[in-house]
C-alpha positions as CSV (number, residue, x, y, z in Angstrom):
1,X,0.0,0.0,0.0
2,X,1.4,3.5,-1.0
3,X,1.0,6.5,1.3
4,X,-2.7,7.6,1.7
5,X,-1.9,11.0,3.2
6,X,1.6,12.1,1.5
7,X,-0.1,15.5,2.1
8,X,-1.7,17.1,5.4
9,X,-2.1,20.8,4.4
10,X,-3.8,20.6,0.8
11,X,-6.1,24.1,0.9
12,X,-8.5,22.4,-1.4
13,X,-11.2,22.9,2.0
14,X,-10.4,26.4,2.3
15,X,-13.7,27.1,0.0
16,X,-16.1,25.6,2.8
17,X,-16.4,21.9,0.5
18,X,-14.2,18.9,0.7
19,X,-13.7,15.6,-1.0
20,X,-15.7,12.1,-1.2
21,X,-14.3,9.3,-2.1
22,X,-15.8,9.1,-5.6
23,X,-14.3,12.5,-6.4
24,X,-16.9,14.8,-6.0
25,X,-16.7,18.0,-4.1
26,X,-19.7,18.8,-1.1
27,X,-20.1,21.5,1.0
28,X,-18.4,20.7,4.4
29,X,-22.5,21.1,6.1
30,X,-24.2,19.0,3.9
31,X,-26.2,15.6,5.5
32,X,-23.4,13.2,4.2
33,X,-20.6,15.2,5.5
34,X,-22.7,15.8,9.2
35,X,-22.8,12.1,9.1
36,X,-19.6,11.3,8.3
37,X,-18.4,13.2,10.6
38,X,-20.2,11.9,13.9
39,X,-18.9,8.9,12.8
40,X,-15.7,10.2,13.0
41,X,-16.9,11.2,16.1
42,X,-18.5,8.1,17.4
43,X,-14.8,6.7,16.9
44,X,-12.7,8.9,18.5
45,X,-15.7,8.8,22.0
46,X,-14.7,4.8,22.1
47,X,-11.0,5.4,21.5
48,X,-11.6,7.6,24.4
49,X,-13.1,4.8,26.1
50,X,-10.7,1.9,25.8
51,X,-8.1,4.6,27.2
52,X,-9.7,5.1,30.5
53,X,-8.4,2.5,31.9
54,X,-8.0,-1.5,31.3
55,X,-11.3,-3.0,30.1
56,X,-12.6,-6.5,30.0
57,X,-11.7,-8.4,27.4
58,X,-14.7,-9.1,25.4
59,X,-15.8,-5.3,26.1
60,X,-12.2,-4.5,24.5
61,X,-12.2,-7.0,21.8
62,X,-15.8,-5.8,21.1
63,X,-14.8,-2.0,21.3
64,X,-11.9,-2.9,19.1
65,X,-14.0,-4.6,16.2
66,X,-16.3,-1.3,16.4
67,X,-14.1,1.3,15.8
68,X,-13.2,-1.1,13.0
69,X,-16.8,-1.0,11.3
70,X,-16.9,2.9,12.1
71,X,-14.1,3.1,9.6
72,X,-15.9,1.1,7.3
73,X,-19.2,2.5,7.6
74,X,-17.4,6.0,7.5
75,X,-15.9,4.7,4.3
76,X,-19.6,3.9,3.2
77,X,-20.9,6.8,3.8
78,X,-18.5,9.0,1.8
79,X,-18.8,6.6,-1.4
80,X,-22.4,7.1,-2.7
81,X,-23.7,4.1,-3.4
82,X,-21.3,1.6,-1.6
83,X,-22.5,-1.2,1.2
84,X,-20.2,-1.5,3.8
85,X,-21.6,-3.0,6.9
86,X,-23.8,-5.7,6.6
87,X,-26.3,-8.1,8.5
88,X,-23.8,-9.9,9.8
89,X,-22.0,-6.9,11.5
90,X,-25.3,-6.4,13.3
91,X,-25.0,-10.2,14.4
92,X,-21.8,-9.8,15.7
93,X,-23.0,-7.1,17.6
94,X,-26.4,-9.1,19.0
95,X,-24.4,-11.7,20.1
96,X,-21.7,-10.0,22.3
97,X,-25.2,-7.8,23.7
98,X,-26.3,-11.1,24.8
99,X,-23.6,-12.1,26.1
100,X,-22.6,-9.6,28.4
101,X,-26.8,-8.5,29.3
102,X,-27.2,-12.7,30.5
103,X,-25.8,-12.0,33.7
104,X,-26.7,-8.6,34.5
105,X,-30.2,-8.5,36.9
106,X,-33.3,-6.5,35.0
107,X,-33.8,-3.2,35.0
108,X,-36.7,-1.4,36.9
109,X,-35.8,2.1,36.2
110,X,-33.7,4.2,34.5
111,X,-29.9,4.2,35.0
112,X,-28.0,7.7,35.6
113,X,-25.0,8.3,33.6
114,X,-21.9,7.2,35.6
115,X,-20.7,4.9,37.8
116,X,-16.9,5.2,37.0
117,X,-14.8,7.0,34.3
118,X,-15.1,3.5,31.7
119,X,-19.1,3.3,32.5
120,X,-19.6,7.5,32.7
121,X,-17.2,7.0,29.3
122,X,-19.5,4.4,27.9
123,X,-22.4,6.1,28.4
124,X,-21.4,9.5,26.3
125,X,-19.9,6.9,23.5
126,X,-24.1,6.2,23.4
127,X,-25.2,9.1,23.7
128,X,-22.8,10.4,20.4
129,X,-24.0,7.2,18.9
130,X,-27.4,8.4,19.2
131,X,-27.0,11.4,17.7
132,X,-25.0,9.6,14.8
133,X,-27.8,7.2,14.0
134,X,-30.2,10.7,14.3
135,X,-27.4,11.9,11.0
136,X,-27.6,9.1,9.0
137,X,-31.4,9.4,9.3
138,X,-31.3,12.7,8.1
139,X,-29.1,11.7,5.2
140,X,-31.9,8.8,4.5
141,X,-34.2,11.3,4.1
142,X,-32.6,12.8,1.2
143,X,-29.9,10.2,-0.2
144,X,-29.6,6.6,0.0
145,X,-28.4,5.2,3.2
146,X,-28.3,1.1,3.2
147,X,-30.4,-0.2,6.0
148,X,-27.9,-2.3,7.9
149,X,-25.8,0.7,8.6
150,X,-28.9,2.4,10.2
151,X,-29.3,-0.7,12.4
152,X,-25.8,-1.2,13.0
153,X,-25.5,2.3,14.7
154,X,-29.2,1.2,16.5
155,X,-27.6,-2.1,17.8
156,X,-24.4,-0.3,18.6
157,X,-26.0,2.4,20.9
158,X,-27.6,-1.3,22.8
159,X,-24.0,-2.6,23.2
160,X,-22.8,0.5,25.0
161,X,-25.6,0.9,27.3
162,X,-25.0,-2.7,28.5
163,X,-21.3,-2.1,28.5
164,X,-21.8,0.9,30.7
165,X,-23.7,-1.4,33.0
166,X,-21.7,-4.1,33.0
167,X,-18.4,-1.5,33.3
168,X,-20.8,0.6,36.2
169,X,-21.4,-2.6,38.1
170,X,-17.5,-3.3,38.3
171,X,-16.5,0.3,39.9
172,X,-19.1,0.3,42.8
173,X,-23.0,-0.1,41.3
174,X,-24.9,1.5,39.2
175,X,-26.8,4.7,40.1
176,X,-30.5,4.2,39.6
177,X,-33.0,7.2,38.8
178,X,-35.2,8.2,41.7
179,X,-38.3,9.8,40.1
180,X,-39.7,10.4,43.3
181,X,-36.7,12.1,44.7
């Protein structure tokens, strides 16, 4: 493989659009870009995440393999008309939720962000995740998204809230909401 990125400083942004990967120039706020870039962002929240401190290893492993698909769905979404992410990514994803939700007792209300810097961590990966899934809705609504990367990101938000809980219930307990407080 040659070098990608021979050149950092190009200017070719400085007009408010950049690149995709099929050539074509977009304005830097347009849908595709927005979701491309909470991607981006999505990434960087659980590269945050796995630095926080040492991690389990099928929360790590699973973490790892994410960030992975974020590249490749990031990769889908700036190539028109590509299919990155596919149903079995979302099985992948199913299976390590079940997995690490088996053991973990019910819920009976909500849960309050927190309960250590991996779980408190875990949570705001979700909550960008969220808002990602949100983008690449908005980008449905006006170009062609493929379905499994909308349910990936749904099934990926899952997987971090049970991380959180799993991570919350390792550093003291999960703090439940009192809505009678």
């Amino acid at each position: 493989m040659g070098h990608r990125l021979s050149r950092i400083v190009t200017r070719t942004g400085d007009d408010g659009t950049t690149g995709l990967g099929d050539g074509q120039r977009v304005r830097k706020d347009t849908a595709r870009i927005e979701a491309c870039g909470s991607v981006d962002e999505l990434n960087c929240a659980l590269g945050v995440l796995m630095a926080s401190e040492t991690l389990p290893a099928p929360i790590e492993n699973g973490l790892i393999e994410a960030q992975h698909d974020l590249f490749d769905l990031g990769g889908e979404l700036a190539v028109p008309g590509t299919t990155a992410i596919t149903s079995a990514h979302i099985q992948r994803l199913e299976a390590l939720i079940e997995e690490l939700n088996q053991p973990l007792p019910p819920l009976k209300e909500f849960i309050l962000p927190g309960g250590g810097s991996a779980a408190a961590s875990c949570h705001l990966a979700r909550a960008i995740c969220r808002r990602t899934e949100r983008r690449c809705w908005t980008l449905s609504s006006v170009e062609q998204v493929g379905p499994d990367a909308l349910r990936y990101l749904n099934r990926l938000s899952d997987l971090l809230f049970v991380m959180a809980r799993v991570l919350a219930r390792q550093h003291g307990g999960e703090v439940l909401w009192r809505r009678n407080r």
